[in-house]
N, C-alpha and C positions, 0 to 999 in steps of 0.2 A: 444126613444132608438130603435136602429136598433135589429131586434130580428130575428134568424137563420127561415130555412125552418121546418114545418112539420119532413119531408122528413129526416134531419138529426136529428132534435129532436127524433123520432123515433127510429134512427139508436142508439143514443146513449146509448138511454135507453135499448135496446138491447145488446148493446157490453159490458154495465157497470153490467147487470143481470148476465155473465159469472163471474165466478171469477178465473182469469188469475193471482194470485198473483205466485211468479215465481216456488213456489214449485209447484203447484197445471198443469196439462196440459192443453194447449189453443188447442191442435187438437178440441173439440166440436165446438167453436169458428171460428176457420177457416172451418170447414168445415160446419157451416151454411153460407159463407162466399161466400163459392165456389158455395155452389149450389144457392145462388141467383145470384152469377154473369153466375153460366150454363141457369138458367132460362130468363136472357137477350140475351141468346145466345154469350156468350162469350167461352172461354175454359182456364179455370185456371189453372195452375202448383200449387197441392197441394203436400207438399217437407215433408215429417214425417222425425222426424230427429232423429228416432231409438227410443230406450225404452221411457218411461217413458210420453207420447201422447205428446209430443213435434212437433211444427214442422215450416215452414214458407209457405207462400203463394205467389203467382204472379198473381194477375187480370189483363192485357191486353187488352186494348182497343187499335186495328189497326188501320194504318195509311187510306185512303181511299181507295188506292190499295190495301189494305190487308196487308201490312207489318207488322213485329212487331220488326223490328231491329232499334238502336238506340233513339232520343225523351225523354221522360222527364219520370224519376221518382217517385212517392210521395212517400217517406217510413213512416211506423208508424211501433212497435211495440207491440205489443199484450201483453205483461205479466205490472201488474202491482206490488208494492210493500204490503205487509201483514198490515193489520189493528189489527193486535192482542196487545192490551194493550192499544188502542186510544179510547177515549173517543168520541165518533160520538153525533150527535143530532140527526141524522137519520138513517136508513142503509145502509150501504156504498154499497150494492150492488143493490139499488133500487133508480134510479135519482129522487130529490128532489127539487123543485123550492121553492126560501127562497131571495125574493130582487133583482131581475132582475141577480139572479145567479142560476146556476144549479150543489148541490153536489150530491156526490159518486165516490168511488173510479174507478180512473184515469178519470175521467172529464179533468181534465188539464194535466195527463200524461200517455197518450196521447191518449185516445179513442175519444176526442172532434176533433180532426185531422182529425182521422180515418172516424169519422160521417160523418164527409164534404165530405171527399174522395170518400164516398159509395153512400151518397145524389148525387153526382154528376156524377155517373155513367150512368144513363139515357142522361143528357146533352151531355155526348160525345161519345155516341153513336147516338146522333142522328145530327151528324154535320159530315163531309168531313172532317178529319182533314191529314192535311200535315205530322204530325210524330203522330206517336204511344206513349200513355199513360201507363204506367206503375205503379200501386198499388204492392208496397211491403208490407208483413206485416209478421216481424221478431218475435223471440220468445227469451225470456231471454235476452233484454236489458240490465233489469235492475242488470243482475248477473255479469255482463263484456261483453257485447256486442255478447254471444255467438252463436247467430243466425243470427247476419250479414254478418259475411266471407260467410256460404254455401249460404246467398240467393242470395250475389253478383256472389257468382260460378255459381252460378243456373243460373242467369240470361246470363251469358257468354253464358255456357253451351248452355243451350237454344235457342240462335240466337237472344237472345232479347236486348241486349247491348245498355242500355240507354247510352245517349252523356252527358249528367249532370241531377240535381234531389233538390229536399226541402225536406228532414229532417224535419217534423212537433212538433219536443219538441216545449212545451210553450214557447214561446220569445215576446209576447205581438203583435204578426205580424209583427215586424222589424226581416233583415234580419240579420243573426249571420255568419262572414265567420271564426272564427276562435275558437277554444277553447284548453288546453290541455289535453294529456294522462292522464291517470288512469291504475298503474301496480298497485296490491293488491300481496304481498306472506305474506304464513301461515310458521312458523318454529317451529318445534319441536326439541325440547334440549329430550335426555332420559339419564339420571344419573343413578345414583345406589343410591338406597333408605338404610338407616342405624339406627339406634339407633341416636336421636338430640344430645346426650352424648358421642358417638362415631363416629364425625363428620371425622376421621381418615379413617373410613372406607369404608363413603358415596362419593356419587359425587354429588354438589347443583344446581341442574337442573336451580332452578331458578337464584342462584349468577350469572351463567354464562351465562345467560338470558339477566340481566342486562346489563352484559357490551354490548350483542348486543343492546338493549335501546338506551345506551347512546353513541352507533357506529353512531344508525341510528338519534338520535337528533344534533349528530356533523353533519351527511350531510345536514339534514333541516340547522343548523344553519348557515353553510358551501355557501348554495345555496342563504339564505335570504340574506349576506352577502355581498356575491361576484357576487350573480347572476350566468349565465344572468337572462337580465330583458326585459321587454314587459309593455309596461305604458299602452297599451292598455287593458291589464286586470287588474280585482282589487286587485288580489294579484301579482305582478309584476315581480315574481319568482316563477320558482317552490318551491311545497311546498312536505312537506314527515312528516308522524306522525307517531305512533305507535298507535292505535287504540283498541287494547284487547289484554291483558295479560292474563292465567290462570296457576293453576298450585300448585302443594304437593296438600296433604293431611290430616298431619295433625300436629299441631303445637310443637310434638315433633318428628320429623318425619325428616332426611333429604330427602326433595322432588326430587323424580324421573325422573318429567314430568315437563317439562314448554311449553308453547304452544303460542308465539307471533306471531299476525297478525299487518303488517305495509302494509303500500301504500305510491306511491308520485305519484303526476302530475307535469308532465315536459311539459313546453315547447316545440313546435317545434321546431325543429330545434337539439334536444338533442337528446345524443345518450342512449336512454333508457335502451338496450339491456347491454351497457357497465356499467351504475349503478346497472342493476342486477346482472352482472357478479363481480362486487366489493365488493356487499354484500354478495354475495353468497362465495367468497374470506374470509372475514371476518369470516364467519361462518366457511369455513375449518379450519383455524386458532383456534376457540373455540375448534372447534371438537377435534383435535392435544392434545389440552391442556389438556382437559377432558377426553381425552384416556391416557394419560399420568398421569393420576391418576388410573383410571380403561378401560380395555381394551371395556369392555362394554358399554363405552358411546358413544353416539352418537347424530349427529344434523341435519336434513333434514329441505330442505326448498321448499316449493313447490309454484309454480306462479301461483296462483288460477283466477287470471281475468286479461284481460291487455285488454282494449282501444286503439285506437291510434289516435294521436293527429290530428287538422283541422288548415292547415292556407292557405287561398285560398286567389288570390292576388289580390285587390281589383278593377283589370279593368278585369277578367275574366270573361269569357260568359255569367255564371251562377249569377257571382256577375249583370249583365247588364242586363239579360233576370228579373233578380228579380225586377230591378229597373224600368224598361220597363213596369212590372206590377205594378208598383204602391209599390211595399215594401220599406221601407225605410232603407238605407244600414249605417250599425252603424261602426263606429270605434271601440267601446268596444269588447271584446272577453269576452269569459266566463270560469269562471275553471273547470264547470262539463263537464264532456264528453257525447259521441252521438254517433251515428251512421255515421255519415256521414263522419267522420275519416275513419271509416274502408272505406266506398262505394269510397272514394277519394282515398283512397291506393288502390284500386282495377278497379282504371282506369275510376271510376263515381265523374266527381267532384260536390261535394253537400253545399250547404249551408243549414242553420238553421231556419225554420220559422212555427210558428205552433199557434194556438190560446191560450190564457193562460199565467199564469204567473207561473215561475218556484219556488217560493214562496209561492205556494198553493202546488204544487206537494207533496206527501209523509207523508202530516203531516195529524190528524182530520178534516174532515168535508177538505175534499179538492173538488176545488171548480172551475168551468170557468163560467165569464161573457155570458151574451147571446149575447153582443154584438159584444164578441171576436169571437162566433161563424160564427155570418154574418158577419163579418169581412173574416173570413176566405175561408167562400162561395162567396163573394165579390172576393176573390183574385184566386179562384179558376175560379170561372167565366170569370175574366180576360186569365187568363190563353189558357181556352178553345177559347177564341175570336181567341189570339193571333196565335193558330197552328188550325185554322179554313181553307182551302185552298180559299186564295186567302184574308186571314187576314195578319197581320202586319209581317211582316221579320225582 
């Protein structure tokens, strides 16, 4: 069995000792981050992204000249998901070898990426390379992707403007060009609370809840239906649920409050903006109704995360430079989203490829091969061959 470097095994066990779950701030993180890449003599862009120790990072490694404009991307992000109520076999914040595997949390999503990424900063700096390397590493992936739009700014900003880039989520090291969005809104219904016996007098936050429910199960059913469709993903449509419901108080009470969260993933190619403007339609429509009983009600809906979808065209650069290395380019799409949506709307076209399998991510005792890891030093290695001056074009 092929087994990673020292070098990243190290790294890992370090990035997985933080604990970056998304409430908690990665600034301590990044900024042991920064200063080992000041200590290689490099100069990073450390981006605080306001309250709360939030922030993202740019390591740069220059072209031979010294450039740092366009060349290649690697993004990771930094926060991972909460372990609270999972049942671990060990601590998820201290890497564990258990079977030619290595847990703790984000092993697989995505700090085993990240390891490689850092392990292999010494190699390219010590090579002539014809473009300039780029290390992103984003904050709050996993809340809706909110630290990708500023670092792709960042990167504009800066002068540094990668030409395409790899997305390291888990994908087993096969390349991923395509996946859909992820819109998430939260709605709040506010009625007027009454006497259960004097149902005359209240407004039922949650009856009229419901009927958004069964608005937004008519367009899941709507889409499963009619489509469109994509055979390249394993759900072939978008999809749309209703995910948490809450709401009253108490069960002779007419309830005041109902509070529905829904999402859907759409497809490229769809106009996302216009299914939020339909629900959001819908909902004035309740509001109407429910004021029309009492002037005091009311219904807010707020777009708490939004994604934006990947579908990069199977003979592009980035699709050909992956192949070039050695990754193997799949036909499949995926339905969770990425980063590389955003870096692609923002003029970096990205594709998907990272050690791991996205099947361990999130749940107990998550977990990457060791071999996934030299795997991914393998492909990294490639990589540096490849933009060596006077290596392959």
């Amino acid at each position: 069995m092929q087994t990673p470097t020292q070098q990243t095994l190290d790294w890992l066990a370090r990035l997985v000792a933080h604990d970056t779950t998304s409430r908690e701030p990665n600034l301590p993180l990044l900024e042991e981050i920064a200063a080992h890449a000041r200590a290689l003599g490099l100069m990073p862009l450390l981006l605080p992204a306001g309250g709360g120790g939030k922030g993202n990072l740019v390591v740069t490694v220059p072209d031979a000249a010294g450039g740092v404009r366009g060349g290649v991307l690697l993004s990771g992000h930094t926060d991972c998901v909460p372990v609270d109520g999972q049942a671990w076999a060990s601590d998820p914040f201290t890497v564990t070898e258990r079977d030619g595997r290595l847990y703790g949390r984000g092993t697989a999503d995505m700090k085993g990426f990240v390891a490689c990424c850092l392990a292999a900063l010494p190699a390219l700096l010590a090579e002539p390379l014809a473009e300039p390397v780029h290390l992103g590493l984003s904050h709050d992936e996993e809340v809706g992707c909110l630290g990708a739009p500023a670092l792709a700014a960042a990167l504009h900003a800066a002068g540094r403007s990668p030409r395409l880039g790899f997305v390291g989520e888990p994908t087993g090291m096969r390349m991923i060009r395509g996946h859909k969005s992820i819109n998430v809104a939260h709605i709040t219904l506010t009625g007027v609370a009454a006497h259960s016996s004097l149902t005359d007098r209240g407004v039922n936050a949650i009856e009229y809840g419901a009927e958004i429910v069964r608005y937004w199960r008519g367009v899941a059913d709507r889409w499963r239906a009619e489509g469109p469709f994509d055979d390249a993903y394993p759900v072939p449509y978008a999809s749309a649920s209703v995910n948490l419901i809450d709401g009253g108080n108490a069960v002779n009470t007419v309830p005041e409050r109902c509070r529905i969260a829904l999402e859907f993933r759409a497809l490229p190619g769809m106009d996302d903006a216009a299914h939020l403007a339909a629900l959001v339609g819908f909902c004035r429509d309740v509001e109407r109704r429910m004021r029309a009983e009492n002037p005091a009600a009311a219904v807010t809906v707020e777009v708490t995360a939004q994604t934006v979808g990947l579908d990069i065209a199977p003979d592009a650069e980035v699709v050909r430079l992956g192949a070039a290395l050695g990754l193997e380019p799949l036909a499949d799409k995926v339905t969770y989203g990425t980063e590389a949506g955003v870096f692609t709307d923002a003029g970096i076209p990205c594709v998907v490829c990272g050690p791991g399998d996205i099947a361990d991510a999130h749940r107990a005792d998550e977990s990457v091969e060791l071999a996934q890891l030299a795997a991914c030093e393998a492909f990294l290695g490639r990589l540096i061959g490849h933009l060596r001056v006077g290596g392959a074009s």
